[in-house]
N, C-alpha and C positions, 0 to 999 in steps of 0.2 A: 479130433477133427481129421478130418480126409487128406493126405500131405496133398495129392491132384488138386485139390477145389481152394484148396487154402492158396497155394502158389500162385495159380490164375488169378486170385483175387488181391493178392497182395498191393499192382497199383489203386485198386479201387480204396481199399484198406488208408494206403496213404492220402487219396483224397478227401476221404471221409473225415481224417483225421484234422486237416487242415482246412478245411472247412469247418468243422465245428470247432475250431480255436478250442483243441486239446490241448489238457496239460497232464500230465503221466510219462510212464517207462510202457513201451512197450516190447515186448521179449519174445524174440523168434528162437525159439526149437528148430536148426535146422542136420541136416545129416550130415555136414561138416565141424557144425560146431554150433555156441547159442551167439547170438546179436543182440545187442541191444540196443533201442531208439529212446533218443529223450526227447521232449516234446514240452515245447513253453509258446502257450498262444497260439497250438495251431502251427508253429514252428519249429522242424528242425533244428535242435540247437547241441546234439552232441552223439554219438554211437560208441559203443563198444565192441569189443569180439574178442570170445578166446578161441578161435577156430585158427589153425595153424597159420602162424605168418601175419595176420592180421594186427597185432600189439607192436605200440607204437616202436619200443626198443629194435624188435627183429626190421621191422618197416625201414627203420635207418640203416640197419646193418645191407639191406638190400639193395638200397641207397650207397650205399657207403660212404657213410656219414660216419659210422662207429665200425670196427670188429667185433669179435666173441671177447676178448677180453676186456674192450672198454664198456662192452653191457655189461656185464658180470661185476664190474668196477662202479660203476654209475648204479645200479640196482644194490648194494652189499652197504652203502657207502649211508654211515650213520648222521641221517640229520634228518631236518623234518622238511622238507623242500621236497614237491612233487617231481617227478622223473623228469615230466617236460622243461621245468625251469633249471632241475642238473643240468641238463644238455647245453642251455643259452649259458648258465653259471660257471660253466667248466670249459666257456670257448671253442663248443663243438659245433654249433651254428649261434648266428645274430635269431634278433627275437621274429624281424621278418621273414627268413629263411622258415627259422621253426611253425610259422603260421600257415605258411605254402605246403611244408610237408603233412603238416595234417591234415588239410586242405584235400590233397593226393590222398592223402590213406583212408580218410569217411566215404572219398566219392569209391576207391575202392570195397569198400566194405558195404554200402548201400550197394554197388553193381550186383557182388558177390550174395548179400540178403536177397536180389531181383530174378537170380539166376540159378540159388540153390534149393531144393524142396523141403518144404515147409515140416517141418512134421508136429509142430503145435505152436499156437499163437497164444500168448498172457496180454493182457491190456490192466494195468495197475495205475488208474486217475491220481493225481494228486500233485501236490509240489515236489519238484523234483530238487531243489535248491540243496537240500541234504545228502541226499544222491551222491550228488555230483561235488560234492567238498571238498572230495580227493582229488581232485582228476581235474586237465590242467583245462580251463573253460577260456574260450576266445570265440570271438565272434564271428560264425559258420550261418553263412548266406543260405539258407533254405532254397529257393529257388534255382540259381545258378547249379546245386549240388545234383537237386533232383534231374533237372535235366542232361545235365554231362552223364550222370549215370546212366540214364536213359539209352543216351547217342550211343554208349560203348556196349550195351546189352548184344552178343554173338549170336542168342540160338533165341530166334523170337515164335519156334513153332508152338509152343506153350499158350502163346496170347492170340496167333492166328487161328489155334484150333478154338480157342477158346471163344473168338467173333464172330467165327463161322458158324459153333454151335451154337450163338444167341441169336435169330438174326429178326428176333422184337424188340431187342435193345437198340434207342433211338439217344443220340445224345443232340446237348444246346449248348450255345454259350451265348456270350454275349456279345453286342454287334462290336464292339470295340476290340475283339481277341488279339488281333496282330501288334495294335499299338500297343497293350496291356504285356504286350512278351518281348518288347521291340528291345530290353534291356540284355536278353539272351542272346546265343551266339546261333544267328537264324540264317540259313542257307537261302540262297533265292526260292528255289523249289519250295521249304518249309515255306516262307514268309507267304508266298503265293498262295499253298495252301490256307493256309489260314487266313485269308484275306476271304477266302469262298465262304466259311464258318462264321454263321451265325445263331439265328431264333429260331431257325427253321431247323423241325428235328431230322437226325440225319443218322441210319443205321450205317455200319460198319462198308458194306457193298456201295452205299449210293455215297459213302465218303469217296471210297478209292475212284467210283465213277467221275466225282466231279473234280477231283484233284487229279488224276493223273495216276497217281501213286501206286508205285506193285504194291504186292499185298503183306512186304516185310516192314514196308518203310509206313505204309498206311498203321498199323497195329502200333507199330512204336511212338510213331505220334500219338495216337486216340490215347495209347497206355501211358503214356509223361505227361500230356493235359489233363489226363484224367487224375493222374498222382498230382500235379499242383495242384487241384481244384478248379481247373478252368473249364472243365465241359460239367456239365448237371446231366 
């Protein structure tokens, strides 16, 4: 696949996905390293990454939560306990600390899957429950994730070139958009916008005109409702 076409299409990718209440791994090829998304119902419910710095051990050491020598000690250390519950078991955080930090490190690794290029996409349907046996499963807010990632996205020339080059792409939602998001952490500006958005389709140009919006903040919206599935 083309790493250009692939990246630009990546929020699409994720709305696609959550709309049609997917279940599967799906596994980014990127040029830093591979990502992986797990997907129950249409929902975000867990990532991985071996691309540098990303795994959970090094995450705390960044943190400093741990050193090099208590990774080395916590990973070496014979029993059958997954790494995240060593952490809580050996007094190095409480279980709610430990939920925040991971919390932190998915919305980083979904930013970093947003912002790196693509160089091939896997889509592997099925129950993921085997998967995931190893590896410590809590329950990861889909929505909230997708959007904080979003907000932190730096270089959005990717998704503006990308709107500009469409400009037959007409998107909708539904008339209810604002209240349906009203659980996110929505700016007045946001809220306003999306209060304009409804049935009535709307390319990229005639969004920015009715919103206000430059055209960095315009794209980043269209590209996070379009990853939750809120625009068609």
């Amino acid at each position: 696949m083309d790493q250009t076409t692939e990246r630009r299409f990546f929020p699409a990718l994720l709305g696609a996905l959550h709309q049609e209440q997917a279940e599967g791994e799906l596994i980014l090829e990127q040029n830093d390293g591979t990502r992986r998304a797990f997907w129950e119902r249409g929902q975000l419910v867990y990532l991985q990454s071996d691309a540098a710095g990303e795994q959970f051990g090094n995450y705390l050491i960044r943190q400093g939560v741990l050193d090099r020598n208590a990774l080395q000690e916590l990973l070496s250390a014979q029993d059958t306990a997954r790494f995240g519950d060593r952490v809580v078991q050996w007094g190095l955080v409480r279980t709610a600390a430990r939920a925040r930090l991971l919390q932190r490190l998915l919305e980083q690794i979904l930013l970093n899957a947003l912002e790196h290029p693509l160089l091939n996409v896997i889509w592997e349907p099925g129950p993921i429950r085997d998967k995931l046996s190893a590896d410590l499963r809590f329950h990861l807010d889909h929505r909230p994730l997708v959007w904080e990632a979003f907000q932190q996205i730096r270089d959005l020339t990717f998704l503006v070139d990308l709107l500009y080059s469409e400009p037959d792409w007409r998107w909708t939602s539904k008339e209810d958009l604002l209240v349906s998001l009203s659980d996110l952490s929505l700016t007045p500006e946001i809220a306003f916008a999306l209060s304009l958005v409804g049935g009535e389709p709307l390319d990229y140009e005639s969004f920015m005109s009715i919103t206000r919006m430059p055209e960095d903040d315009a794209a980043r919206l269209i590209g996070c409702l379009w990853a939750l599935g809120s625009l068609t």
